[in-house]
C-alpha positions in Angstrom: -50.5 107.7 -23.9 -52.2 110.0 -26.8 -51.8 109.8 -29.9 -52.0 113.3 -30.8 -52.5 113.9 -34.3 -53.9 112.4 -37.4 -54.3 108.1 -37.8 -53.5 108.1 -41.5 -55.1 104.8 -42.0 -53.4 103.7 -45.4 -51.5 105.1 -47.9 -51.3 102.6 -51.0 -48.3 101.9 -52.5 -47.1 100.1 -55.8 -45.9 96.8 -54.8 -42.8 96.5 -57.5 -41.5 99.9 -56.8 -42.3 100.9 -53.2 -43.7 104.5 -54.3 -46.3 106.3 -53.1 -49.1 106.5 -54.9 -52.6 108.1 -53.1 -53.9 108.6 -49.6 -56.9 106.1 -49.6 -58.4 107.1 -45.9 -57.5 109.6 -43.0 -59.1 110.2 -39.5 -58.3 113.1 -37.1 -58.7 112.1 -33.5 -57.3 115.1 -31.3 -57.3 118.4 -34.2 -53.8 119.0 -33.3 -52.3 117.8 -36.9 -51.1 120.1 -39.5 -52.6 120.1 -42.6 -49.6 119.2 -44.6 -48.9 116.5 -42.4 -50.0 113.7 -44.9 -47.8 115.3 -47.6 -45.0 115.3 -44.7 -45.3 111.7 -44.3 -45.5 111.0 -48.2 -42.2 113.4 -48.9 -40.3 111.4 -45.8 -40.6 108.1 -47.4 -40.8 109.0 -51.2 -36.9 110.8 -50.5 -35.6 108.1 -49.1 -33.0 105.3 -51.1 -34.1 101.7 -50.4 -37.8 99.9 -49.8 -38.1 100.2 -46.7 -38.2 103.1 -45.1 -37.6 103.2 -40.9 -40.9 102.5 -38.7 -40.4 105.9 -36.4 -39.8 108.8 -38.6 -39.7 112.6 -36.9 -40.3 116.1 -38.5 -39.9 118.8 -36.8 -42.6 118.1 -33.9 -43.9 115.5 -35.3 -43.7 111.7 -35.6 -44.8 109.3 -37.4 -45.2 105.6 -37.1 -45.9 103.2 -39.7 -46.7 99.6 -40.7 -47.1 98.0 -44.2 -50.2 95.4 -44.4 -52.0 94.5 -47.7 -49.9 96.8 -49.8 -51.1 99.6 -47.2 -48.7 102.1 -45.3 -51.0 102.4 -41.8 -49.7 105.4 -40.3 -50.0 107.3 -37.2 -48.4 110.7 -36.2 -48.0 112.3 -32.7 -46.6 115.3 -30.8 -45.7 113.6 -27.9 -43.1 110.7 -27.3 -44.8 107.5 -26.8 -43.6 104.0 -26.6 -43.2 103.5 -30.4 -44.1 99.2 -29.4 -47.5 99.9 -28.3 -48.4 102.6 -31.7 -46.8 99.5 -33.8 -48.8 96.7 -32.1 -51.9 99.5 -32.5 -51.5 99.8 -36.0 -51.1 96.1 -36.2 -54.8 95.3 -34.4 -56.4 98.0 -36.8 -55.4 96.4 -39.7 -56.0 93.0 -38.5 -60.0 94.3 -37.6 -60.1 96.0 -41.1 -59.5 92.9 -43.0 -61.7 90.9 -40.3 -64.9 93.1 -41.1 -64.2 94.3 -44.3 -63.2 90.6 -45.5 -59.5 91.6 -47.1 -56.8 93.7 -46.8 -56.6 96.2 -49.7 -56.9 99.5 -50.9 -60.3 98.7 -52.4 -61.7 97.2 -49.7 -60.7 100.4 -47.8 -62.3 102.8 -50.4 -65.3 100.5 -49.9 -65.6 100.4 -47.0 -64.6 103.9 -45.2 -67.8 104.6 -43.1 -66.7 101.3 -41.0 -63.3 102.0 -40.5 -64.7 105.4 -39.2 -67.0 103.7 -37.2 -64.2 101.2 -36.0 -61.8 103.9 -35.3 -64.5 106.0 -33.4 -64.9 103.1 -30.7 -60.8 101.7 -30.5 -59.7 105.4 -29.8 -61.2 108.5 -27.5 -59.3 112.0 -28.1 -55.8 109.9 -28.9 -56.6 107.5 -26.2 -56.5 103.7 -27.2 -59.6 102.1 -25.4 -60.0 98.4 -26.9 -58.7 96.5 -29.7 -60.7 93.5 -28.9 -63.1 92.1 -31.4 -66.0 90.8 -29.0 -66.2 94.3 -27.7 -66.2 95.8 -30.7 -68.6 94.4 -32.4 -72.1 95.4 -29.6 -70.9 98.7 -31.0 -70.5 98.6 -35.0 -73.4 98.9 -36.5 -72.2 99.5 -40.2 -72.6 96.4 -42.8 -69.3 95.8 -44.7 -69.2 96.3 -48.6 -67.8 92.9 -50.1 -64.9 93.8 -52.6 -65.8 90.6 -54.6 -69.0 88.9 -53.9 -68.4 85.3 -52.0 -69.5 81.8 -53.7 -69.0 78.8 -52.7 -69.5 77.5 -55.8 -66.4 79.5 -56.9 -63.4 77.1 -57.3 -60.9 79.1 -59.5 -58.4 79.3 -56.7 -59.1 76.2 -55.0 -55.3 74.7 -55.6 -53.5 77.0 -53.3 -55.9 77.4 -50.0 -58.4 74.5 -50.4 -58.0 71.2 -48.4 -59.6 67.6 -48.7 -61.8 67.1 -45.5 -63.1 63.9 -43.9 -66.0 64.6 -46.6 -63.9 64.9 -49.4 -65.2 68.5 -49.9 -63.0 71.2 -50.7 -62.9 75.2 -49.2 -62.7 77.8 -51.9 -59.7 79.9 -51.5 -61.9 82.6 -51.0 -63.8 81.2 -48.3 -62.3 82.8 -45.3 -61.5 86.2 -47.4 -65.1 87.8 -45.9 -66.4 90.0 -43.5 -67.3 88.4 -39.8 -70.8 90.3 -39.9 -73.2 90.7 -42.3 -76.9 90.4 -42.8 -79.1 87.8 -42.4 -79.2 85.0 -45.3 -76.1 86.7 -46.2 -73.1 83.8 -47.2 -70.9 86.0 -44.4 -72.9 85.1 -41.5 -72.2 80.9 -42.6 -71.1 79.5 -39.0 -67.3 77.8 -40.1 -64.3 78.0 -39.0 -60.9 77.9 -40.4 -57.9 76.5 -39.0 -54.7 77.5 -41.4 -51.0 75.7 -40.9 -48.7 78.1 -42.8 -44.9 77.5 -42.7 -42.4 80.1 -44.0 -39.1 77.9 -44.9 -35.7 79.4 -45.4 -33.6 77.4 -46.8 -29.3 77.5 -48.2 -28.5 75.1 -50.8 -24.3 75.1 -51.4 -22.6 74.5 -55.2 -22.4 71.4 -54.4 -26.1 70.6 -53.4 -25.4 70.2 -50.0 -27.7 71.6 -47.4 -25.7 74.2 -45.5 -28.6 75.8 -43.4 -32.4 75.4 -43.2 -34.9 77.3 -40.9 -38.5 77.1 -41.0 -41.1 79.7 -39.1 -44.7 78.1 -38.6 -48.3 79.7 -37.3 -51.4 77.8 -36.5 -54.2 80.3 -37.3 -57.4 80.5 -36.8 -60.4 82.3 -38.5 -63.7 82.1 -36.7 -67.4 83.2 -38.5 -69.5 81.1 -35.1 -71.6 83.8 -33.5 -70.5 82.1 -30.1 -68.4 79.2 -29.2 -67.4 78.5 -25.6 -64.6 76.5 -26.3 -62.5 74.8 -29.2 -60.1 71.8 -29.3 -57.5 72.2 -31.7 -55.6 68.0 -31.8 -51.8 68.1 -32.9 -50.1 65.0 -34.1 -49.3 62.7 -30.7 -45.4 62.4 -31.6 -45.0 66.1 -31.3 -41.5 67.0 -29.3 -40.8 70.4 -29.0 -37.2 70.9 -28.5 -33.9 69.4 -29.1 -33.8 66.8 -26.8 -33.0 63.4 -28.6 -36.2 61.8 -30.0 -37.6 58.3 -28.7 -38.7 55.3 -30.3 -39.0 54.2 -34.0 -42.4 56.4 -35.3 -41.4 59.4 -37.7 -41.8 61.8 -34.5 -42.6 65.7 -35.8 -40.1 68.2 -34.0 -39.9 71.6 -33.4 -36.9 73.6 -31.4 -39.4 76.0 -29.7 -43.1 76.9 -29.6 -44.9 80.0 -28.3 -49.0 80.2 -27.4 -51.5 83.0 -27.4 -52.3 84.5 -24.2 -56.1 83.1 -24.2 -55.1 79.8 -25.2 -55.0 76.6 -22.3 -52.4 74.1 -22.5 -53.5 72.5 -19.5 -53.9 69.0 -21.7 -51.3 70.0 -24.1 -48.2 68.0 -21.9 -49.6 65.2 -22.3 -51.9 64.8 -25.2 -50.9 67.6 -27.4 -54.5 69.7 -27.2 -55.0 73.1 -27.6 -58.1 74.5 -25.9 -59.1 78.2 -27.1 -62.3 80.5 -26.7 -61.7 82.1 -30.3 -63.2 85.2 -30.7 -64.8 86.2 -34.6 -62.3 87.1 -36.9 -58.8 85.9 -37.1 -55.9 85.2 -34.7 -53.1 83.0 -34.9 -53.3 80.5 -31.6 -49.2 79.0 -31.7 -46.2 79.7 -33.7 -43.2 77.8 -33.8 -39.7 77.5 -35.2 -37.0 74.9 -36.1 -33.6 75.7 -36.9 -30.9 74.1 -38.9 -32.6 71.3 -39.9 -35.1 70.1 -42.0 -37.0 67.1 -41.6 -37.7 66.2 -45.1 -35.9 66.7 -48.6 -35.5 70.5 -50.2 -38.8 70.7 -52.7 -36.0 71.8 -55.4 -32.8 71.4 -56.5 -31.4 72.7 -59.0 -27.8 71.6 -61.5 -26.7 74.7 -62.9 -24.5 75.7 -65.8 -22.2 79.0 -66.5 -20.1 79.6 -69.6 -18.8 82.2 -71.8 -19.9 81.7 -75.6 -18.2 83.7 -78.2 -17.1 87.1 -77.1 -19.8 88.9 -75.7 -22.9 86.1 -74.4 -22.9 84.1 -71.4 -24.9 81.0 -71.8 -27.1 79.5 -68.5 -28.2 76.0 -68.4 -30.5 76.2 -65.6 -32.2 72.0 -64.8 -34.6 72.6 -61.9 -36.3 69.2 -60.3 -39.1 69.3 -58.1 -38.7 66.8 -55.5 -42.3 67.0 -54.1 -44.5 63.7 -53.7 -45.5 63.2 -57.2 -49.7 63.9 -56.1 -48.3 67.0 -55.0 -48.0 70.4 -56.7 -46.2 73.5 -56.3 -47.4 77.1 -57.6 -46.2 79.9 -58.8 -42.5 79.4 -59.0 -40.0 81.7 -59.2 -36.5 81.6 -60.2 -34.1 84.7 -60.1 -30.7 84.9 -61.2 -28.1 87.6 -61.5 -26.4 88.4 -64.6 -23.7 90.6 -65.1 -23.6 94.3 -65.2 -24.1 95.4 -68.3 -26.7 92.6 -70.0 -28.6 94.3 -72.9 -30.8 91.3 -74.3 -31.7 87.5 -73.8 -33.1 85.2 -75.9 -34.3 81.3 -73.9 -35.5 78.0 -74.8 -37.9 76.6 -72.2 -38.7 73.1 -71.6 -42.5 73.9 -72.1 -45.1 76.4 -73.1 -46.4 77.7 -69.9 -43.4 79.0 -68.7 -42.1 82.5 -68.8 -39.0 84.3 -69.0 -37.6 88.0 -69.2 -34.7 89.7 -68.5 -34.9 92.9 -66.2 -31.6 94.8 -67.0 -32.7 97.4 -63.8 -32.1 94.6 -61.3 -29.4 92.9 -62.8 -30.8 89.5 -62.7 -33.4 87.3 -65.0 -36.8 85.9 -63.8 -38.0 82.5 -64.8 -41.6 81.7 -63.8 -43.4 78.4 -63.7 -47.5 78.4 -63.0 -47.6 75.1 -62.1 -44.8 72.4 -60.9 -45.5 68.9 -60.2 -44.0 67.2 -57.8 -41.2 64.3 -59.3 -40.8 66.7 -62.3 -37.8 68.3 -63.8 -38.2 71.2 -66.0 -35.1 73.2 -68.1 -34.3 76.2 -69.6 -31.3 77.4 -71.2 -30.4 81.7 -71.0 -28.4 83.5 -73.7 -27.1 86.8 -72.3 -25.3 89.5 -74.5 -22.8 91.2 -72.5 -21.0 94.0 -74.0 -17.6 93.8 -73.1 -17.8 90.6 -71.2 -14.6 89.3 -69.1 -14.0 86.3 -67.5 -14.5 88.2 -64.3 -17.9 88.6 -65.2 -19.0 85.2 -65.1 -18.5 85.6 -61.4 -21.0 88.0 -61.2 -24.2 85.1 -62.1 -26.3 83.7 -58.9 -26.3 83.1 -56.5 -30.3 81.8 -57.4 -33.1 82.8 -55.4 -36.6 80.6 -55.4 -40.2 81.9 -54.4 -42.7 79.3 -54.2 -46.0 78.4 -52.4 -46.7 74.5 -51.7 -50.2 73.7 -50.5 -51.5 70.9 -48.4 -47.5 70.3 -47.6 -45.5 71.4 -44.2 -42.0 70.5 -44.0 -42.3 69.8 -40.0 -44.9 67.2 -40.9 -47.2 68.9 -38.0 -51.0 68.0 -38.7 -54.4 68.7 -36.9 -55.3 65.6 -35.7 -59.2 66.6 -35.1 -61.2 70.4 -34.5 -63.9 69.8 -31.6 -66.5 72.7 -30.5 -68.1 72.7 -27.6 -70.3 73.1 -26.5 -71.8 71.6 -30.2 -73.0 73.8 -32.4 -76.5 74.1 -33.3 -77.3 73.9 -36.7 -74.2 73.4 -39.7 -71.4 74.6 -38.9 -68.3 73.4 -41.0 -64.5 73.4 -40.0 -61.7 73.2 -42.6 -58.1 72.8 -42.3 -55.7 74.1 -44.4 -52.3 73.7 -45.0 -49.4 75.8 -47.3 -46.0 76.4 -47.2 -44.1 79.4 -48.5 -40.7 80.5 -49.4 -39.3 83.0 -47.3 -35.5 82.6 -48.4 -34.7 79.6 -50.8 -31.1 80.2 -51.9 -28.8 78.5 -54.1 -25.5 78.8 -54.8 -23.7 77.9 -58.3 
């Protein structure tokens, strides 16, 4: 399987709208593209209605086959018919090895660092040909440094709320810490021997009028990013209780469940029956190790609920009394919290009273809804905010038209399963420091709620 044409390695695009905006990098492997083909690509998606535009597009001869990483389009295009799968999971790798050597994912780490991605691209593919995605491979051959978007310090701490975690040593990782190339010169912070081992569950969650839970889900990953120059093996420790699927749950201790659980191909599980080890050879750069999944249930409270008010006031504004309660432990802390509601067609203005300084409010009268944001949200808190919307024309009928709300939110050091690394073993030991962190965070993927 070829591909045939040009590997249009990201096209940015502008996050609120979805547009287009400039082709940050191209690389022709087989000569056989058409000049215009990058202006193809960028008419095919700018003409079409909706965000997301399909994966497998076709013009004339050609076809293309994208991916969106890091606010990138990666696209390849091709004359012949290949399985689109294996392009998709390409396009995945490359993107994956960009931000592993270049440190992120973005269109300035791409401008920065071109020459590499050349060099990269050079050795994965031969005249269309895939040859190897694999890291260890890769890097005997890559002989260009990476060109650090934002210099690394550990002394840098700004972000340390959402990322960093309390070790055994009561140090904390910067945010930032992982967010570097896996080579670099000597004496460079880059070539520091840690490794990272992130817990990050995606929780969708369906909260009726009435505040009843009507349908939870939550998607987990165990990742792992790896800057040890060799390591033969690791031992990744999950919590002891751990049953994995829906069989009924024995004895008294608050056992951590999960419905199903899949592995990465290199990792053993040879001691994972029976004391819940994973055993990996991790290779530099990142890779997630396990995911896992439990459905319609959820082991621990909703982090929110919220006790909503609608009504009409006078003849044209709808008022909406909006109390939000944060039902977190109270040492913990969510960020960046979002709250979206839908108004009815037609809103002009808005006018709010928040329950404190720090929060914002604005009504967007393209999207038909209003967006309340809170920085910072402690857990045990309850915060409140009440909406006056001028409706021209308003009905009764309209009132029907507000929620149902929808919640973005990040909560670190929390994971509603409750799984936990128990301990991170190397071996054979490393020589010199090496440091391992743990991290965990939670994010909203759906957090509905009707009124």
């Amino acid at each position: 399987m070829a591909i045939n044409a040009t590997v249009n390695t990201s096209i940015n695009e502008e996050e609120q709208t979805g547009c287009l905006q400039s082709m940050v990098y191209s690389h022709e492997v087989r000569g056989e593209a058409s000049k215009d083909s990058i202006n193809v690509f960028y008419e095919m998606v700018t003409a079409l209605s909706g965000d997301q535009p399909p994966v497998v597009m076709t013009h004339k001869d050609h076809q293309f086959i994208h991916v969106r990483q890091g606010g990138l389009y990666w696209v390849a295009s091709t004359k012949t018919n290949p399985s689109p799968f294996t392009i998709i999971e390409f396009l995945n790798r490359l993107a994956a090895l960009t931000k592993d050597y270049c440190g992120s994912l973005s269109e300035k780490s791409v401008r920065l660092n071109f020459a590499l991605i050349y060099e990269l691209l050079d050795e994965m593919v031969d005249f269309g040909y895939i040859q190897t995605t694999s890291t260890d491979i890769l890097k005997n051959f890559i002989q260009t440094e990476a060109v650090s978007s934002k210099p690394f310090s550990l002394f840098d701490l700004s972000n340390v709320g959402l990322f960093g975690a309390e070790t055994q040593q009561s140090k904390v990782a910067p945010s930032v810490a992982a967010s570097r190339p896996i080579m670099s010169s000597r004496g460079e912070q880059g070539g520091k021997n840690e490794i990272f081992v992130d817990v990050i569950e995606r929780l969708s969650v369906v909260i009726g009028s009435n505040g009843v839970l009507m349908k939870a889900d939550i998607q987990g990953e165990i990742r792992i990013k790896c800057f040890l120059p060799t390591c033969s093996e690791m031992r990744i420790g999950l919590n002891e209780e751990l049953n994995i699927g829906k069989s009924q749950l024995k004895g008294y201790s608050s056992a951590v469940r999960v419905d199903e659980c899949r592995f990465h191909q290199a990792v053993k599980l040879d001691e994972f029956d029976t004391f819940r080890i994973l055993k990996v050879c991790p290779s530099q750069g990142e890779q997630t190790v396990m995911q896992y999944q439990l459905c319609d249930e959820l082991p621990c409270a909703p982090p929110f609920q919220l006790f909503p008010s609608v009504e009409k006031d006078y003849v044209n504004r709808v008022l909406i009394f909006l109390k939000l309660r944060c039902d977190l432990p109270p040492k913990s802390t969510a960020l960046n919290v979002s709250i979206t509601v839908p108004v009815p067609k037609g809103s002009v203005s808005m006018s709010q009273e928040l329950s404190s300084p720090d929060q914002t409010a604005e009504l967007q009268p393209k999207n038909k809804a209003l967006l309340w944001e809170i920085p910072r949200f402690p857990g045990g808190a309850q915060l409140s905010a009440l909406f006056k919307v001028d409706v021209p024309g308003l009905s009764s009928a309209s009132l029907l038209e507000v929620g149902p709300v929808s919640m973005s939110f990040e909560l670190p050091k929390q994971t509603c399963t409750g799984l936990q690394i128990r301990f991170l073993r190397l071996s054979p030991t490393q020589t010199g420091l090496s440091q391992r962190w743990v991290r965990y965070v939670t994010h909203s993927d759906s957090y509905t709620i009707r009124i």
